[in-house]
C-alpha positions as CSV (number, residue, x, y, z in Angstrom):
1,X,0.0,0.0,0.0
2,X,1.5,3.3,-1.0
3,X,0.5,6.5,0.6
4,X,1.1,9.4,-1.1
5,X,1.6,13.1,0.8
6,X,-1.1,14.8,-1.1
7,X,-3.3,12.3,0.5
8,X,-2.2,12.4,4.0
9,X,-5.0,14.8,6.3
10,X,-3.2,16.9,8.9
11,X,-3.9,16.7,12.7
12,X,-5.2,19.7,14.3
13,X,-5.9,19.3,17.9
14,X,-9.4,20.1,19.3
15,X,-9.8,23.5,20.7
16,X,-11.1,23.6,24.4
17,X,-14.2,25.5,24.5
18,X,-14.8,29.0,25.1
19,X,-15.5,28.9,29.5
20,X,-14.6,25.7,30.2
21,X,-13.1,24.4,33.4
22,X,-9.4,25.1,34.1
23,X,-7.0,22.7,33.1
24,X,-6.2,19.5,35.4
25,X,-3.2,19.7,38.0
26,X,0.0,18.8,36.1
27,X,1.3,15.2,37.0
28,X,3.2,15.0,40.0
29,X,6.7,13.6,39.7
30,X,6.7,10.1,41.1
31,X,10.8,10.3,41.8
32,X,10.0,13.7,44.1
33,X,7.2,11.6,45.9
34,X,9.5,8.6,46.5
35,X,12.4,10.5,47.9
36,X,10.1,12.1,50.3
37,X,8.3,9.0,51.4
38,X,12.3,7.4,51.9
39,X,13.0,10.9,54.0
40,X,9.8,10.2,56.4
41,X,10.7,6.7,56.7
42,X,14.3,7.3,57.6
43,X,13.5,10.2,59.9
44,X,11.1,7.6,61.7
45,X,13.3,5.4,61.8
46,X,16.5,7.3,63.5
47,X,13.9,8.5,65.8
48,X,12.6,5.4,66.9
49,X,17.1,4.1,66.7
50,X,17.1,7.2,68.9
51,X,14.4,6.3,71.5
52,X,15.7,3.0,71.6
53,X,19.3,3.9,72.9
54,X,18.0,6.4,75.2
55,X,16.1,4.1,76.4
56,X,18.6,1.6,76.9
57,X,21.3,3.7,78.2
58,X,18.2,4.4,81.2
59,X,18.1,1.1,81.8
60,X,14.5,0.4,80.0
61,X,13.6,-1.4,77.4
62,X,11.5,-0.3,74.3
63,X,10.2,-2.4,71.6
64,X,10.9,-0.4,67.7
65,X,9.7,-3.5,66.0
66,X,6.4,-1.9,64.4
């Protein structure tokens, strides 16, 4: 099958209509969200290290298992 140029139709987007609702959010960036996420979890976890040798250097015993 041969197409020829002549015969090819150009694509013209759709224009949004005249009043129409604002645009959706732009899409987050997924690598932004993940290194956040891995910053709470690491804070959370040196906090909970922290609490743990504090604890044991008082003599008590606290469980960071969860």
């Amino acid at each position: 099958m041969q197409v020829s140029a002549a015969s090819v139709a150009s694509y013209t987007p759709p224009r949004p209509a005249a009043g129409s609702a604002p645009s959706p959010a732009p899409a987050a960036d997924l690598t932004q969200l993940a290194v956040a996420q891995t910053n709470v979890k690491m804070a959370a976890a040196a906090g909970a290290a922290l609490g743990q040798v504090t604890a044991e250097l008082s003599g008590a015993l606290v469980d960071i298992s969860a």
